[in-house]
N, C-alpha and C positions, 0 to 999 in steps of 0.2 A: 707566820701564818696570820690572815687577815682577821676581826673578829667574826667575820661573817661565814667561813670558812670555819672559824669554831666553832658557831654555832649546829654549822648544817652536820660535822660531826656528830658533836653532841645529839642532835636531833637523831642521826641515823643511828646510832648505837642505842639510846635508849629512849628513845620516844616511838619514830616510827618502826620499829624491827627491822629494821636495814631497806626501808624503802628510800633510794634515793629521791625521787620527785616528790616523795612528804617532806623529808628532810629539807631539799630545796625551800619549798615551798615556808615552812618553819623560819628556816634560818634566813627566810627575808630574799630570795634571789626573784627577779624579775619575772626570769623565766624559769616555769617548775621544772620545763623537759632540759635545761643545762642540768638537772642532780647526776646524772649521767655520766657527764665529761667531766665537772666537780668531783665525782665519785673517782674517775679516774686518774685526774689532775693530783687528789689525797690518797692514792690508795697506800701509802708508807706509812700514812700518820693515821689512816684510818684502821691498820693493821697493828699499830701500836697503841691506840684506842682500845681498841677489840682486847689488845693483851690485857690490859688495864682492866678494863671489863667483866676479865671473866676471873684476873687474880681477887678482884672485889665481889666476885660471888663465894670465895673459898670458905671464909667465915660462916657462912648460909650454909655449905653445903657439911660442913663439920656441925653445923647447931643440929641438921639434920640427922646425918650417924651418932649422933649424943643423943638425938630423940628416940629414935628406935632403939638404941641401947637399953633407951629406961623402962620404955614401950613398945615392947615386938609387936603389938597388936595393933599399932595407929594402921587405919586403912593405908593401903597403896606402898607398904614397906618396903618390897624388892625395888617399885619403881623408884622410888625416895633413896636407897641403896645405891641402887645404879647409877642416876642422876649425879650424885654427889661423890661417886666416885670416877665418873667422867671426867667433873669438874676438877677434883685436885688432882688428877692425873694429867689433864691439859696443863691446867696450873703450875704441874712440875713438882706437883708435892708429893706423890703415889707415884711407884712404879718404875723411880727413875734409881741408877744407879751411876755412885762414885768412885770411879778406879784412878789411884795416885801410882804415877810411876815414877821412879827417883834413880838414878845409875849418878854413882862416886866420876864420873867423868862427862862433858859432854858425848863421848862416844857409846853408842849401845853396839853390842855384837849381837846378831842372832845367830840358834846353830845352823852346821850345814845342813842342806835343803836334802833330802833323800829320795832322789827320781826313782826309786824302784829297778834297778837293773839288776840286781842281785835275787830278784825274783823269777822263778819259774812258774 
């Protein structure tokens, strides 16, 4: 990736809020209305940006559920709640679960399937 192409990243994730023609514009491209096709041309790295992004908001959003722990009363608490548990929920910190499965062989069996014929 060019540096100029990093920059207009950078620009679009945390400078303009995802405007691509600011971000253009920023990161030095000639023309503002290419942020567009730029936008398009990154959208793998700009997606992987974005992850980056928002796992570096997790910290913030944990300082915040430790704030209203200590202070239920800071103004705007549910919304502060919510927020931050959006964010570790995106993040993959909240909400996710892990199931290990292991079988003594490569072969797994499941039982037989039970079509119901023996029903009236």
């Amino acid at each position: 990736m060019s540096d100029i192409e990093d920059r207009f990243i950078h620009a679009l994730i945390y400078t303009t809020n995802g405007d691509p023609i600011a971000a253009a514009v920023i990161a030095g491209y000639n023309d503002p209305q290419s942020g567009l096709k730029v936008a398009k041309k990154l959208k793998h790295q700009i997606a992987e940006a974005s992850e980056l992004a928002l796992i570096l908001k997790t910290p913030e959003a944990i300082a915040a559920l430790a704030a209203v722990l200590v202070d239920p009363t800071i103004p705007g608490t549910k919304e502060r709640i919510s927020a931050a548990k959006e964010i570790l929920d995106r993040a993959g910190l909240v909400g996710t679960q892990k199931v290990s499965v292991s079988a003594p062989s490569g072969l797994f069996v499941l039982p037989a399937k039970d079509y119901g014929h023996d029903a009236a």
